[in-house]
Every structure is written in C-alpha cells, then in structure tokens.
N, C-alpha and C positions, 0 to 999 in steps of 0.2 A: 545427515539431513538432506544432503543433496539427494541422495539416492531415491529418498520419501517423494520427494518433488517430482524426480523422474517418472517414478513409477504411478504418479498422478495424473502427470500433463494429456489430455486426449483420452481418460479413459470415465467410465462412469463408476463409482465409487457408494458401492450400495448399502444399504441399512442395515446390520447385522453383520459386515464379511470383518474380517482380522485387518486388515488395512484401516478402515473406518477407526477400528479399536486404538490401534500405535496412534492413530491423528488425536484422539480423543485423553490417552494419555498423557501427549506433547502439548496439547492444549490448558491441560488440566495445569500443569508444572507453569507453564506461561502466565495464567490467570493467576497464577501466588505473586510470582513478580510483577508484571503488569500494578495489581492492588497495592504494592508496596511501594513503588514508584512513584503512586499517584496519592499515595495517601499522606505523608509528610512533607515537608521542603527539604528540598537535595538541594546540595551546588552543584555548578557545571558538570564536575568533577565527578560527583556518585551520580550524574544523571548518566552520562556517557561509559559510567561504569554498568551500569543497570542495561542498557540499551546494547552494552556488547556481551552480556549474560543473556539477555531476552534472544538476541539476534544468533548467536550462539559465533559470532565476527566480533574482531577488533573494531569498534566504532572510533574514527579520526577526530579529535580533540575540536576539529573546527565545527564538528555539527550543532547545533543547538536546537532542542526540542524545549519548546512551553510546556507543561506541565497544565494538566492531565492528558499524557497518549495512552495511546488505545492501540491493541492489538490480539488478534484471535490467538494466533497460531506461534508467530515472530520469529519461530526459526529459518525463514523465507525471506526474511527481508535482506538489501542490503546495502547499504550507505556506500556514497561517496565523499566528495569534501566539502566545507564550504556551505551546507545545506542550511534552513531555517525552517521548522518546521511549528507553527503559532499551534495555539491551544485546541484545546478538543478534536485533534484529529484521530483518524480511525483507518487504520490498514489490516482487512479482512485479508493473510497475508499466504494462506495456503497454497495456492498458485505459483507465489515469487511473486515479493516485489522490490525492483532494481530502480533507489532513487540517485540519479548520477550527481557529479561536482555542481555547486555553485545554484541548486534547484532551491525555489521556495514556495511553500505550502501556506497557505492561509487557513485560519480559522475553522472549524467544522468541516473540514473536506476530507471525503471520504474513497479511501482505494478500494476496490472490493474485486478481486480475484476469484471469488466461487459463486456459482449458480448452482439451483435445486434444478432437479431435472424435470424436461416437460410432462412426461407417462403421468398421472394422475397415481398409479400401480410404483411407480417407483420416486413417484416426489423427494422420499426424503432424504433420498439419496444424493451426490453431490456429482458437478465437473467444474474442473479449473484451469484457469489458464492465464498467463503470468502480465503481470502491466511492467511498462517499463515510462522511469518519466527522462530522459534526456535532458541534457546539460543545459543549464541557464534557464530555464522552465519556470514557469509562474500558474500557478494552482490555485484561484481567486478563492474567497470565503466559501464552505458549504459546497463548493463543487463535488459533482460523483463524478471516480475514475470505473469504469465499468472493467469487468474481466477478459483477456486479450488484449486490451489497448495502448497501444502507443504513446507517448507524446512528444513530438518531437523537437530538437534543440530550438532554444531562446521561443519556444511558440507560451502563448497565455492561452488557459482557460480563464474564461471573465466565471465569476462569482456566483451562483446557482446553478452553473452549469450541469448535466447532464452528458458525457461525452461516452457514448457505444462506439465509434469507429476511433480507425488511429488518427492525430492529429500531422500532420505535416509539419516540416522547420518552421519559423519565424511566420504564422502566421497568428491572428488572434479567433476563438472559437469563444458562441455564446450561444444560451437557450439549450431546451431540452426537446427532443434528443441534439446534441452539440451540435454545429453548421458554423464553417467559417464565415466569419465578417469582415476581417482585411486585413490585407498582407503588413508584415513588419516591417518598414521600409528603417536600414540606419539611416542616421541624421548626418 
C-alpha cells in the first residue's frame, strides 16, 4: 500500500486510468469492514482488531476509537499511541494519514486528504496529499483537517474549525479558514 500512496502524492489521478481502478477496489474491500465495525458493538479488543485489518498496521492496544469511524480508503492511515479518537469521525484517508502518540480527536471531525480537481474537463478526477496530526494534538468537535496539512505538537484546533494551512506547535487555531488566536503558554 505504501507504494499506491507514493504513486499518488503530487500527481493528478484521472477518471478512467487503471490506478483510479486498484484505489476503487481497495476502497471497495474497506467499505465491508468499515459497515461491520460500525454496525454491532465490539470490545476494545475486536475494535483495535478491526482497525489493524482496515489500516492493514498493527494498531497499539492504547488507541481507542468511539464507535461509529469512518474511513474511505484506511489503508493510509496510521496510529500511534495513546490516541482518543470520540464518535463520528471521518478520515478521507487516500493521501496518508499519520495520527502520532497521545493526539485526541473530538466528535464529527473530519481529515480529508483528497481534492477533485480544478479543470471543469477533469473534475472527477482526484489529487492528494497527506495530513499529518503531531503529538499531543487536540482536534475540537466537527473540525475539518484539509489535504496537505500539518498540525503541529500540543497545538488545538478549537471546534468548527476549518484549517487549510499547517498549524504550528503549541498554539491554539479557530474559525474558517483556521487563523491563530494564541499561543500555548505552559503553566
């Protein structure tokens, strides 16, 4: 799957070519498990089993996902430790996306790695490009991660956010498109 990724990152990925098709099949395999995950109650235990079948990784015993996640693609993701990831969230995952140690995800917030393209002639075509959330991270409610973006160590996204650029360390970002509002000072 790494490979798939690579051969993604920076390029435009058009409607109809054989590349499109392998994404479409991986996706397809994904959406069985995804449905199955979400549709009875698991323990910790078959949750993190499911999430290292989806991820096609070892997922570390410390993560915990709320129930119902979302995922297009999922061969792209990839956990670190410590994580908390609340309900309804959604990692549109084609891109990569790299959540590190100790991050937590709130409610409805959404990762999204792929863009349609601008050409009106090739819309439905796709580019991606990989988010990454750094260590200690806070991903308020409903927030969107846009594709390419950053976030970086102990910074929060506040809770509707919208964030298109990377974010920096330790600061806090809010509103749409995302704009810092002040720095993390420890105590």
């Amino acid at each position: 799957m790494i490979d798939l990724q690579k051969r993604l990152i920076d390029k435009e990925v058009l409607q109809g070519s054989l590349l499109l098709d392998e994404i479409h099949q991986v996706k397809q395999n994904n959406e069985q498990l995804i449905m199955e995950l979400n549709t009875n109650y698991h323990s910790k235990k078959e949750v993190i089993k499911y999430l290292s079948e989806i991820t096609g990784k070892q997922v570390d015993s410390t993560v915990e996902v709320s129930l119902p996640f979302y995922s297009d693609f999922g061969k792209h993701i990839t956990f670190g430790k410590n994580i908390f990831i609340n309900l309804n969230v959604t990692f549109v995952d084609l891109g990569g996306i790299t959540i590190e140690d100790n991050v937590l995800i709130g409610p409805g917030a959404r990762l999204v790695t792929v863009n349609h393209l601008i050409s009106p002639k090739k819309r439905r075509g796709l580019r991606v490009a990989p988010i990454c959330v750094k260590e200690n991270a806070w991903i308020g409610a409903n927030a969107t991660i846009l594709s390419g973006v950053t976030i970086g160590e102990n910074a929060i996204v506040a809770a509707d956010s919208t964030v298109t650029k990377d974010v920096p360390a330790n600061v806090i970002v809010a509103g749409s498109p995302a704009k810092q509002i002040r720095k993390i000072i420890e105590e």
